[in-house]
ZAMARVEX-402576 format. One record per residue (C-alpha): residue number from 1; x, y, z; residue in three letters. Coordinates in Angstrom, 3 decimals, always signed. Layout:
N
(NUM, (X, Y, Z), ALA) ...
END
This chain:
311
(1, (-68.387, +158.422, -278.785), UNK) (2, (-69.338, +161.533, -280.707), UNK) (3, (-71.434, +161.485, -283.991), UNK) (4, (-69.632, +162.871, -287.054), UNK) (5, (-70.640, +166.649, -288.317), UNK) (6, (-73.596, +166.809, -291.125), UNK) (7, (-72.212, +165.851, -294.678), UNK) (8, (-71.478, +168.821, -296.895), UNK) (9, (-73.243, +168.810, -300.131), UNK) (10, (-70.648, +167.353, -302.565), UNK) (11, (-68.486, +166.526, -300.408), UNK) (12, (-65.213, +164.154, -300.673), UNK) (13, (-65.109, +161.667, -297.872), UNK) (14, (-61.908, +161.908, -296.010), UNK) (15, (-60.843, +158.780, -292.895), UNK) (16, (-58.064, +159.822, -290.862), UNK) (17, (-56.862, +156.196, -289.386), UNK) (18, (-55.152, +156.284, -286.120), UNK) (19, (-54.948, +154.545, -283.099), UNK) (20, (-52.687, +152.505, -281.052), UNK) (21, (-49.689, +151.126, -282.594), UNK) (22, (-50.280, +147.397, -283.043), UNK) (23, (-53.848, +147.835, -283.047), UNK) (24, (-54.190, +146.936, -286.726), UNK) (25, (-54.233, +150.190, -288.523), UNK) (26, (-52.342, +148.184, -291.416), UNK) (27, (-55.389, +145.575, -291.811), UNK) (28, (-57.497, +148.256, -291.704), UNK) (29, (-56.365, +150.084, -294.506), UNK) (30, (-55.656, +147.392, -296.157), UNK) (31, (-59.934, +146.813, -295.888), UNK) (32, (-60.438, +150.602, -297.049), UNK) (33, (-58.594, +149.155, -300.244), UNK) (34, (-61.137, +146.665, -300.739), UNK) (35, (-63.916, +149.041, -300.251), UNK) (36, (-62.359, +150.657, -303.289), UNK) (37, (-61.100, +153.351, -301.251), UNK) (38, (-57.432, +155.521, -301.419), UNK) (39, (-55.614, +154.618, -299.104), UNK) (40, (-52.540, +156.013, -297.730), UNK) (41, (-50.293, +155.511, -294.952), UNK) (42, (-47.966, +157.261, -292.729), UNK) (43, (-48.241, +161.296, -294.506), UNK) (44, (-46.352, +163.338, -292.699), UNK) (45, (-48.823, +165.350, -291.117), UNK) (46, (-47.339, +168.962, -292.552), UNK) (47, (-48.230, +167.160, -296.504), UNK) (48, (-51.626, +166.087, -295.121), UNK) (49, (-53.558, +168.946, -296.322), UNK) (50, (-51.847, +170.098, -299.369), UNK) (51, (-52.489, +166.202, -300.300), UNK) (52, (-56.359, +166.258, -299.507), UNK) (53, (-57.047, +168.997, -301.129), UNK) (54, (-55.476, +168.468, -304.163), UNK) (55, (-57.140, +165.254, -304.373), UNK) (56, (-60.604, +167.382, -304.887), UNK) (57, (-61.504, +167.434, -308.976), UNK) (58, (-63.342, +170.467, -308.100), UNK) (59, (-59.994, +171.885, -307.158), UNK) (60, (-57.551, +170.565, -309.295), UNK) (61, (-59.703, +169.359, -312.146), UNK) (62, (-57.612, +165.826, -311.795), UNK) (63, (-58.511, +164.665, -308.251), UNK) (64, (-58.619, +161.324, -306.963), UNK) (65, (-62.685, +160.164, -307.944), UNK) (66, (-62.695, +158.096, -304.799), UNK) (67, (-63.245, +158.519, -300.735), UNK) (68, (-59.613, +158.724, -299.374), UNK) (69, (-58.006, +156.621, -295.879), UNK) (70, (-54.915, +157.958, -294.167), UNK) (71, (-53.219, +156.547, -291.554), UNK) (72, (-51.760, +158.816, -288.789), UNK) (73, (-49.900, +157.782, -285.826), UNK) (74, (-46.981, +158.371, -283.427), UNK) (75, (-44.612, +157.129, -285.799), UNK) (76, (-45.824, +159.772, -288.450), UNK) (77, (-43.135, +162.184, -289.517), UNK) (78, (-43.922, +165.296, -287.666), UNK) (79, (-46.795, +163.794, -285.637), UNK) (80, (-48.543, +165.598, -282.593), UNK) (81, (-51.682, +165.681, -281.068), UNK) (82, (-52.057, +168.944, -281.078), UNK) (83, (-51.288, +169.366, -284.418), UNK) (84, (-53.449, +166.202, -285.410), UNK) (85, (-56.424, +168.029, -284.234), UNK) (86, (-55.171, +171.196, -285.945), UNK) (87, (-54.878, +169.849, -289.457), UNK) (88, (-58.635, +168.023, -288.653), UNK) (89, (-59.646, +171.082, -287.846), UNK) (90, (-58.727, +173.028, -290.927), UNK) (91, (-59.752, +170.226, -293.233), UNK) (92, (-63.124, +170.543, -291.901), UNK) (93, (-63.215, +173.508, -291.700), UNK) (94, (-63.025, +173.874, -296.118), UNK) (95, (-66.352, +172.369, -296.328), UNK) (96, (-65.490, +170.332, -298.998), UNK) (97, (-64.025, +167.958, -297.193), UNK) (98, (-66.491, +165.230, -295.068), UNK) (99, (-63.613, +163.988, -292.039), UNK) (100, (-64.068, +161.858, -289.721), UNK) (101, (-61.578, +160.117, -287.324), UNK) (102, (-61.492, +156.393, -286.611), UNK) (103, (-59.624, +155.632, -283.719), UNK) (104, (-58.202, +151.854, -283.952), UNK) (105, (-58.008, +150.171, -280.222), UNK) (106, (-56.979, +147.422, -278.565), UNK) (107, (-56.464, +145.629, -274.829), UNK) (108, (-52.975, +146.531, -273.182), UNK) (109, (-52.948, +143.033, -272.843), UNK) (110, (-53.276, +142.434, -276.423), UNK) (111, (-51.188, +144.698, -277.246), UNK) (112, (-48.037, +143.346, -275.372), UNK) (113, (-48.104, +139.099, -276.755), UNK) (114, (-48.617, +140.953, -280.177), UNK) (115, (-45.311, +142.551, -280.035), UNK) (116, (-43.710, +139.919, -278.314), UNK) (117, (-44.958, +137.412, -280.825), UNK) (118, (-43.764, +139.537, -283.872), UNK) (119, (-40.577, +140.691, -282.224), UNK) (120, (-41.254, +144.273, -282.990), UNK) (121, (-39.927, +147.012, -280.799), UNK) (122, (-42.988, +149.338, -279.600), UNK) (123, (-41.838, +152.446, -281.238), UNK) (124, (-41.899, +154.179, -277.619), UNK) (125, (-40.400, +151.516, -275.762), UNK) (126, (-37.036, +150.896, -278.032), UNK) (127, (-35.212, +150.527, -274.639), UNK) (128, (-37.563, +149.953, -272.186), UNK) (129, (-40.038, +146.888, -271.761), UNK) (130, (-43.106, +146.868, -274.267), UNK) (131, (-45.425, +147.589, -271.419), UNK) (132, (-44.140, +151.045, -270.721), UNK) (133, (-44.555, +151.838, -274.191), UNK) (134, (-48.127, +151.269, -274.359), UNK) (135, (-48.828, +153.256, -271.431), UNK) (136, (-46.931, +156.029, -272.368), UNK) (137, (-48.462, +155.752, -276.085), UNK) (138, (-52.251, +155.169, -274.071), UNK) (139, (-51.798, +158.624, -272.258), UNK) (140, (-50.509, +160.658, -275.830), UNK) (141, (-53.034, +159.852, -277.753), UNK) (142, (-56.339, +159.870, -275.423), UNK) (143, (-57.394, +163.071, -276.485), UNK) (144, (-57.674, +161.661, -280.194), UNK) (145, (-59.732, +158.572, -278.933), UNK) (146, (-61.982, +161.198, -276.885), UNK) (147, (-62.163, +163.351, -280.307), UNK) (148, (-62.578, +160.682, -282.668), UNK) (149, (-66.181, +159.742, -285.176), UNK) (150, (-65.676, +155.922, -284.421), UNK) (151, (-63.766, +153.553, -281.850), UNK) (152, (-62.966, +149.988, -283.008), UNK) (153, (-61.675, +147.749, -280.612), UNK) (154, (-59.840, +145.118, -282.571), UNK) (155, (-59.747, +142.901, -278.833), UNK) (156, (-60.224, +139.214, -279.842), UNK) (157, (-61.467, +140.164, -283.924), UNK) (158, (-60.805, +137.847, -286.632), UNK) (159, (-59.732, +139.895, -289.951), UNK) (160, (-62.894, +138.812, -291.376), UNK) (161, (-64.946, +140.562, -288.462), UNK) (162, (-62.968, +143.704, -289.009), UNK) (163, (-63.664, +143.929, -292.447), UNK) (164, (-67.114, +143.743, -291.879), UNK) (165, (-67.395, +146.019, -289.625), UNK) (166, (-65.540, +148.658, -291.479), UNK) (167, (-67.672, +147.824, -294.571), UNK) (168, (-71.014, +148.349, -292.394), UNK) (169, (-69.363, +151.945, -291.409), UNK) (170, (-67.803, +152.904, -294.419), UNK) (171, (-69.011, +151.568, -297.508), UNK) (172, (-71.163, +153.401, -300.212), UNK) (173, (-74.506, +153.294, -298.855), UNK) (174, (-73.233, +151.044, -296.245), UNK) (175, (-72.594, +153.331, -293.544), UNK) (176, (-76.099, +155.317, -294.022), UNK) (177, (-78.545, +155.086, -291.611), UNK) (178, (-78.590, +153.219, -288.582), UNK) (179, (-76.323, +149.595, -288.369), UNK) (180, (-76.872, +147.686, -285.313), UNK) (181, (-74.154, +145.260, -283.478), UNK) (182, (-75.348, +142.612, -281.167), UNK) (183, (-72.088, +141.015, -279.646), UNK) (184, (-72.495, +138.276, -277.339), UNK) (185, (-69.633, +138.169, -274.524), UNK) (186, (-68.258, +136.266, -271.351), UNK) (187, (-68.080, +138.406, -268.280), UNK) (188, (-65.422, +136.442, -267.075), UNK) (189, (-62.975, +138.382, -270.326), UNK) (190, (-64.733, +141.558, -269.217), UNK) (191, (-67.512, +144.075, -271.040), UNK) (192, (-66.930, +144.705, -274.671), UNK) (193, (-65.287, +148.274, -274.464), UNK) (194, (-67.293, +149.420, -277.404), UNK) (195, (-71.016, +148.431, -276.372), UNK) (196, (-73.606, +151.018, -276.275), UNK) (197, (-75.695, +149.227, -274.266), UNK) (198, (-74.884, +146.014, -271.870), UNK) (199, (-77.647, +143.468, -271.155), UNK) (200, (-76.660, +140.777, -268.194), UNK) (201, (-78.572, +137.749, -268.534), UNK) (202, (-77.231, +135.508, -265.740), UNK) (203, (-79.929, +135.563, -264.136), UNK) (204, (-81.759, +132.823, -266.780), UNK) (205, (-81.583, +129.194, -266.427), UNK) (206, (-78.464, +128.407, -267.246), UNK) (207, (-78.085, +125.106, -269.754), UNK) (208, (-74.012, +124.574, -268.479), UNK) (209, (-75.819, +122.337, -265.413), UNK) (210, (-77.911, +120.111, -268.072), UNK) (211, (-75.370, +117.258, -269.115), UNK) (212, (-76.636, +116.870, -272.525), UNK) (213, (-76.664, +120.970, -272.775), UNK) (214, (-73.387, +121.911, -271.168), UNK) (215, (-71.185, +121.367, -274.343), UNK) (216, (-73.931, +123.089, -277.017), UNK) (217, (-74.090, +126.412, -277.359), UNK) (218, (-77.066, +129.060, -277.168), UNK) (219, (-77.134, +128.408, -281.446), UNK) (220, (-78.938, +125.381, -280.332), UNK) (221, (-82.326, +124.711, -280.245), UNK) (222, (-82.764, +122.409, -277.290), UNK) (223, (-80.530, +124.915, -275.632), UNK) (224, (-82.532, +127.993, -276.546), UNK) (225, (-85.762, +126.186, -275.475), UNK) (226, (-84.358, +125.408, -271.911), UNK) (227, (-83.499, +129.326, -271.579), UNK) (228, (-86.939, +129.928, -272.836), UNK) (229, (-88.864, +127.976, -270.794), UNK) (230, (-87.164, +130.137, -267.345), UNK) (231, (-89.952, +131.796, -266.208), UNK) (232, (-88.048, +135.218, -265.686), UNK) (233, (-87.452, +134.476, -269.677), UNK) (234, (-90.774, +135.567, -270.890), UNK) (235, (-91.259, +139.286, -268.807), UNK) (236, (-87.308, +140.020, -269.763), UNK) (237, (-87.433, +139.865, -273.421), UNK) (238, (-90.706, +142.069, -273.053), UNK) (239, (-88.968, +144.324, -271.636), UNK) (240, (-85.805, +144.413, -273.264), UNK) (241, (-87.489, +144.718, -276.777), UNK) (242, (-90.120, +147.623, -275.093), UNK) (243, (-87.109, +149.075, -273.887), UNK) (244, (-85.223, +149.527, -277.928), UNK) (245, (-88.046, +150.005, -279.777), UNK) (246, (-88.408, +153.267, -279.258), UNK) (247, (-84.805, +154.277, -278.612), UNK) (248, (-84.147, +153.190, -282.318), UNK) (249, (-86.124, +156.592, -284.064), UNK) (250, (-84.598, +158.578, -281.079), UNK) (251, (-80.827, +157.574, -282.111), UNK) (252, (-81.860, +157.701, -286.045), UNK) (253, (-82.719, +161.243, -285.413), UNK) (254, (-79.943, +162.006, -283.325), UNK) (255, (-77.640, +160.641, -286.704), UNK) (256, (-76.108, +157.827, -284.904), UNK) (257, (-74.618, +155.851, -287.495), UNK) (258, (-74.037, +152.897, -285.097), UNK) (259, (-75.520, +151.069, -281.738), UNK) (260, (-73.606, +148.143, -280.514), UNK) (261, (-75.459, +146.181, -277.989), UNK) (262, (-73.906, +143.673, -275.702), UNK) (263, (-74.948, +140.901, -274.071), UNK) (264, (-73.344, +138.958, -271.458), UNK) (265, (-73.573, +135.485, -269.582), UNK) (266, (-70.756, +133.862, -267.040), UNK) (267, (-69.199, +131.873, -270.084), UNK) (268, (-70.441, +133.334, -273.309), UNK) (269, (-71.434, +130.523, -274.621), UNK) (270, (-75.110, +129.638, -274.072), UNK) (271, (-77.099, +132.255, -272.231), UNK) (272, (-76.046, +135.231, -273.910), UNK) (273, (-75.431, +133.632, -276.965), UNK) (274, (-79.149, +132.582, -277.121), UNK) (275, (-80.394, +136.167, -276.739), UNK) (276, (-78.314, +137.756, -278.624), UNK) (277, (-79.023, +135.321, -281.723), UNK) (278, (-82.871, +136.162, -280.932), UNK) (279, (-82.280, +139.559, -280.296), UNK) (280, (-80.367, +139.880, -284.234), UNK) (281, (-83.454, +138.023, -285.914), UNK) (282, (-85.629, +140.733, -284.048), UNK) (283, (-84.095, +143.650, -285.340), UNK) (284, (-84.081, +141.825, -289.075), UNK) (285, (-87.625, +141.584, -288.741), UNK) (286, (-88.281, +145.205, -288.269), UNK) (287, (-86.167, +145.675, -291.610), UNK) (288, (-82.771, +147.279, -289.637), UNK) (289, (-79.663, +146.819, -290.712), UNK) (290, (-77.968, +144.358, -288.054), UNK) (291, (-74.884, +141.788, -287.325), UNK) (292, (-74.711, +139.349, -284.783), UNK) (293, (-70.675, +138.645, -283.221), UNK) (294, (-70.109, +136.460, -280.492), UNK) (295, (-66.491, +137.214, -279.122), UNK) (296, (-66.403, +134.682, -276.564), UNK) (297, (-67.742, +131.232, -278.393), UNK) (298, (-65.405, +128.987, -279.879), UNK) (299, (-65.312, +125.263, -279.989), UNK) (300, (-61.920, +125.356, -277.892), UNK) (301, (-63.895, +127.590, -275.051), UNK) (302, (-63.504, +125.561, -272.044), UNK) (303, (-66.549, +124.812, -270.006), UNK) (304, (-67.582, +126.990, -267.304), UNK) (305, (-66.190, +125.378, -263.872), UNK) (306, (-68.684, +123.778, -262.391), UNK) (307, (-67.875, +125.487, -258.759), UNK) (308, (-69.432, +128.769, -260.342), UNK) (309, (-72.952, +129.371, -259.973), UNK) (310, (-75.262, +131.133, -262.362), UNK) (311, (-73.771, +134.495, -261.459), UNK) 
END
């Protein structure tokens, strides 16, 4: 993921929105509106920059007096990744203009029971299954993912999560500095594509063999104490907090705007869960900016097999 170019001095802010189709680039836009952002989908990429630019009151004396959101995709009147990039380019290049490019994703997966639940034709796909589509759609628009400020994998996010996220990134003020992401996850649904760093802590004592633990989760106290009092617990969380202290002035200076950490266990639901609450409260107490998400808890999660071991 690349950082975003410094911020011109008085500078409008500019979002191009694009992604895979299905991904939710409609909810997200729909969440630039509540950040009090203009938002505007589907420009035909040709009407992109005469519509930027005249949205600057320094240009046109009657601007808009807000940070603007534009959704771009394949089924944008004239779009091309080529000229995508070429109309970025230019925008940038003004210097009145701050652009960046957020780059909604999701799982293939995903992606397919969407469209089959809403009965909407991928618009590659019209006459072929929905799977083909995706691909084909994956392989266009990879070199915008590879060029783009921020990635958000929508995989598994509640609307509310979204939101949140976006507002961390993108609100006034709320998008300065450094915001941290702690996201616990089951490696059993595979890594969170959008971690930073992963953490694997299946090596602790895991509470899914306690009777009167298996059905808690790592939120609990009796279940946090039993990962506690592993032995291994003690030398790992030294080391994992020696380890980000002093990465965090490193990536500040760098201008990351964003460090998602995950954390993963077999099921998601106690180990990882556990140190990933813990880890959250640590970064509060040295005054960052941090969320804690746990994509893989639920009170419908079934409980791991017992057959499986701690690994």
């Amino acid at each position: 993921m690349t950082g975003a170019p410094a911020k011109p001095a008085s500078s409008a802010r500019l979002v191009l929105v694009t992604g895979m189709s299905g991904a939710g680039k409609t909810s997200v836009l729909k969440a630039f509106e509540d950040l009090d952002y203009e938002a505007v989908d589907n420009v035909p990429l040709p009407l992109l920059g005469s519509l930027v630019l005249s949205a600057q009151p320094g240009l046109t004396g009657s601007g808009f007096d807000r940070p603007i959101a534009v959704g771009v995709d394949i089924r944008t009147r004239g779009f091309g990744v080529d000229a995508f990039l070429t109309q970025y380019d230019e925008l940038a290049g003004t210097g009145s203009v701050e652009v960046e490019i957020l780059f909604v994703d999701c799982d293939d997966e995903e992606l397919r029971r969407r469209y089959e639940v809403t009965r909407h034709r991928h618009p590659l796909a019209m006459d072929r299954p929905i799977a083909d589509g995706i691909a084909h759609e994956r392989r266009v628009v990879s070199r915008l993912r590879d060029r783009a400020h921020h990635v958000i994998d929508t995989t598994g996010m509640a609307p509310g999560e979204l939101k949140h996220l976006l507002e961390a990134h993108f609100s006034p003020g709320g998008g300065s500095g450094l915001n941290i992401f702690v996201t616990s996850f089951s490696y059993r649904r595979g890594l969170p594509r959008d971690a930073d760093l992963v953490f694997d802590v299946r090596f602790l004592a895991n509470p899914h063999y306690d009777p009167e633990l298996r059905r808690r989760s790592g939120r609990d106290e009796a279940v946090g104490a039993y990962i506690a009092e592993d032995p291994a617990f003690g030398s790992f969380w030294d080391g994992l907090t020696n380890l980000l202290r002093p990465l965090l002035p490193s990536y500040k200076a760098e201008g990351k705007s964003y460090l998602t950490i995950g954390i993963g266990c077999t099921g998601g639901r106690h180990r990882s869960v556990c140190v990933a609450e813990r880890l959250g409260g640590w970064f509060d107490s040295l005054g960052e900016k941090v969320q804690v998400r746990h994509r893989d808890l639920g009170p419908a999660d079934p409980p791991v097999p017992a057959r499986e071991d701690s690994r």
